[in-house]
N, C-alpha and C positions, 0 to 999 in steps of 0.2 A: 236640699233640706231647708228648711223653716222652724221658726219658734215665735208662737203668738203670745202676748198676754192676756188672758182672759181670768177677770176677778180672782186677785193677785196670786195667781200662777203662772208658772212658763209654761204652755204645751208645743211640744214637739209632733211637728207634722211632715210626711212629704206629699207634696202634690204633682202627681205623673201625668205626660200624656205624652203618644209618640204622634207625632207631627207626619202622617204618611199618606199616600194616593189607598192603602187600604184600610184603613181607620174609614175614610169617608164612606167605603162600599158598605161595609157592614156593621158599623157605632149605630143606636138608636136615640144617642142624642145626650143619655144618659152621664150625669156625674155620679158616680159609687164612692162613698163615704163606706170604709173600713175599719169595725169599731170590735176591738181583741176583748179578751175574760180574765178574770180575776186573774190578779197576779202573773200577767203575761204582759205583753206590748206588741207594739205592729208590727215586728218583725215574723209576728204570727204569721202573717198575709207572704211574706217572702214568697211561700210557693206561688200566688198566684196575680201578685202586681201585673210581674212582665206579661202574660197574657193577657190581665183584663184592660193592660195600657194600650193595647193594641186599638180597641172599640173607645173606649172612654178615660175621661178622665177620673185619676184616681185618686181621691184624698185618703190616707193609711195617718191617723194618730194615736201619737200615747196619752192615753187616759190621765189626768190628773194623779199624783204618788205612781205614776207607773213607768217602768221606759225611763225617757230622757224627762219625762216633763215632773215639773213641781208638784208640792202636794203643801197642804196647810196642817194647821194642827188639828181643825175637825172639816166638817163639810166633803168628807172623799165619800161622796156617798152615789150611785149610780141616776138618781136622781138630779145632782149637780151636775154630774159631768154630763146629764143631754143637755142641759143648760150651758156649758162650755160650749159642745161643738154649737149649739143653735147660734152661738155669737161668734166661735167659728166662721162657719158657713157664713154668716153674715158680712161680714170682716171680707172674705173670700168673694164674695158677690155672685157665689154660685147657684141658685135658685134652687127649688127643689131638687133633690137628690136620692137613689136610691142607698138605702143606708142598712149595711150588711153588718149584722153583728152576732159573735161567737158567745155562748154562757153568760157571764153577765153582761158582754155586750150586747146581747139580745136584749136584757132588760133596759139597756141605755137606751138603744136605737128605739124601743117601745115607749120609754118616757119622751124619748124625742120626738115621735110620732101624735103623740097625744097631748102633750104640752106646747107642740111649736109645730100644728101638721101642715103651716107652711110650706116648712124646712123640708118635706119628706113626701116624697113621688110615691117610692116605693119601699118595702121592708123585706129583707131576707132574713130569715132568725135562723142560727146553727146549733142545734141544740142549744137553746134558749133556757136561762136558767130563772125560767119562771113556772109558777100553775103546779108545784110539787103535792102532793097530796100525802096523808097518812099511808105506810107510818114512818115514808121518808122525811115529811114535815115538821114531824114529833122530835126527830135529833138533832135537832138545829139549835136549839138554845145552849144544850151541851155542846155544841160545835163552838160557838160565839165564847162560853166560857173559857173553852179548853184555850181557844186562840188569845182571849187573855191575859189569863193566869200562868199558861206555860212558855215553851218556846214557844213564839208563834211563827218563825216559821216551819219549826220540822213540826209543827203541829199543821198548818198547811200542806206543806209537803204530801202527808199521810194524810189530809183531806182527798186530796189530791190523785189518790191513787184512783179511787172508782171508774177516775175516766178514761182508764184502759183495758183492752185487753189482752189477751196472749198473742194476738196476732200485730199487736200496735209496734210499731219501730223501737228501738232502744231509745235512736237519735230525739224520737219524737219526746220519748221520756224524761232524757237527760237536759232535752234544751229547756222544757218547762220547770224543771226540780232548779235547775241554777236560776231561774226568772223569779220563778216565787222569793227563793229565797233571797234577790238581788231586790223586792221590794221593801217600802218601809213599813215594820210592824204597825203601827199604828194605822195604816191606811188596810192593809190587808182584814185587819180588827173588822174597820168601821164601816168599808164597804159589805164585807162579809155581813155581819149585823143588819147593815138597811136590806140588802137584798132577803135576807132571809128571817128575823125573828124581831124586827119592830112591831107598832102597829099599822096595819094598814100594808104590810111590805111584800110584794106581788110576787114572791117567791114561791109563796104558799096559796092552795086553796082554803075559804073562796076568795081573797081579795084579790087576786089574781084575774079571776071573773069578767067581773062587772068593767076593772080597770081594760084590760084587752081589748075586751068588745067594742072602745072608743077608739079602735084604728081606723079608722076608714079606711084606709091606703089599702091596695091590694099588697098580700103576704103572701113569700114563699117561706115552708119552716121547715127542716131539716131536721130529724129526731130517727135515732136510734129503738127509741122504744113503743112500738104502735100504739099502746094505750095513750100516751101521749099523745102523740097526732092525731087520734080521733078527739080527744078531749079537746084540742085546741079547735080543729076543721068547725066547732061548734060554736066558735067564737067569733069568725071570720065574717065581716060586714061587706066586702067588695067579692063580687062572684067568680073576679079573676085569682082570688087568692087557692092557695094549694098546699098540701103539706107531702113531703117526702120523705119514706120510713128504709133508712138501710139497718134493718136488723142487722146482728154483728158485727156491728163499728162500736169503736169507743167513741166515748165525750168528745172529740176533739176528730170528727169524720170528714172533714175539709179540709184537716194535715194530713189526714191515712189516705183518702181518694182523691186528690187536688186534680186532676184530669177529670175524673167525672164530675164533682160538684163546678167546676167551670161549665164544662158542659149543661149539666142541666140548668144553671143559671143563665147562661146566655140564648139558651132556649125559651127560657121561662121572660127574658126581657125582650126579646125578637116577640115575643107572643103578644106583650103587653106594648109595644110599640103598633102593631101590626093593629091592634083593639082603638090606639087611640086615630089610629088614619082612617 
């Protein structure tokens, strides 16, 4: 494990790889930057480091107020932290990377894609907490209040719930209700807010839009909810990009099915390897 400083925070990172005669056979070369959601941290990724160590190297960090890493008294905004890891990575001397991100990690990995798409090969979004429309769009200032004004975390918490459902694990439940609440109110506020009820904050339709569409990078995106994935498929600038809809999952469909979303990820990068030879 590691802790960088990047614009005076600590961030907490680990960077895997296994060193093996089958890493060479079938790795496409690829470094995967693993980037977790509100009020969670990389231990999100637990399920699925050890496999994806096997192929590549793996960068898993915690987000600025999240995890182990530091937080300031403003600036925790999803927007900052692509700007962390971009200096990350840089720091790291890791070149383009594929950079896989959960809910608001999604939003990070997008601002990272489009602010530094140096830094960024390719993009997987897991149910990506961006492009929401009426009239889930419309509760969100109420939501930013509530997380003010009251407790904010069991006011997260009860955020919180939508992204299950009856078929999701306890475990799954329990580990994220004690993460929320193990972050610091003030950051849970502020990223909440950028992500969803500034202006300009890509949370919501349309600014959501126009911002997107400057990925170039070929995107796999991950969504529960079809309308969504067509909505995004319309967005997509590289031909190799793709969205994938497992209706009946919760929010968080890469803790419930971590064998299959392996799978189809490393399908999906053997493809895009395969495209650049």
């Amino acid at each position: 494990m590691a802790f960088a400083d990047v614009d005076g925070v600590r961030l907490f990172y680990t960077d895997d790889t296994d060193d093996t005669d089958a890493k060479d056979d079938t790795s496409d070369g690829s470094v995967l930057l693993l980037v977790h959601g509100w009020g969670s941290d990389s231990h999100e990724w637990s399920h699925h480091i050890p496999k994806l160590r096997e192929r590549h190297r793996v960068i898993a960090v915690d987000l600025r107020g999240h995890g182990y890493s530091s937080s300031r008294d403003t600036g925790n905004t999803p927007r900052r932290m692509a700007a962390d890891l971009a200096e990350l990575l840089a720091g790291l001397g890791t070149g383009p990377v594929v950079a896989v991100g959960h809910s608001m990690g999604g939003q990070v990995v997008s601002h990272l894609a489009v602010e530094h798409p140096e830094a960024v090969r390719a993009l997987v979004a897991v149910d990506p907490g961006y492009g929401f429309a009426e009239p889930v769009a419309s509760g969100f200032p109420a939501m930013v209040a509530a997380l003010r004004d009251g407790d904010t975390g069991a006011v997260a918490v009860e955020i919180d719930r939508w992204s299950y459902t009856p078929a999701t694990p306890a475990l799954i439940r329990e580990w994220h209700r004690r993460r929320t609440l193990a972050t610091p109110p003030h950051v849970l506020v502020e990223a909440f807010e950028a992500m969803f009820a500034v202006p300009g904050a890509i949370g919501v339709r349309p600014n959501s839009d126009g911002y997107l569409a400057r990925r170039g990078c070929p995107v796999l995106s991950f969504w529960f909810d079809p309308g969504q994935a067509a909505w995004e498929s319309g967005l997509f600038k590289d031909p190799r990009s793709r969205t994938v809809v497992w209706e009946g999952s919760g929010h968080r469909l890469h803790e419930e099915r971590p064998a299959e979303f392996l799978l189809v990820v490393h399908n999906w990068l053997k493809a895009l390897a395969g495209a650049r030879a």
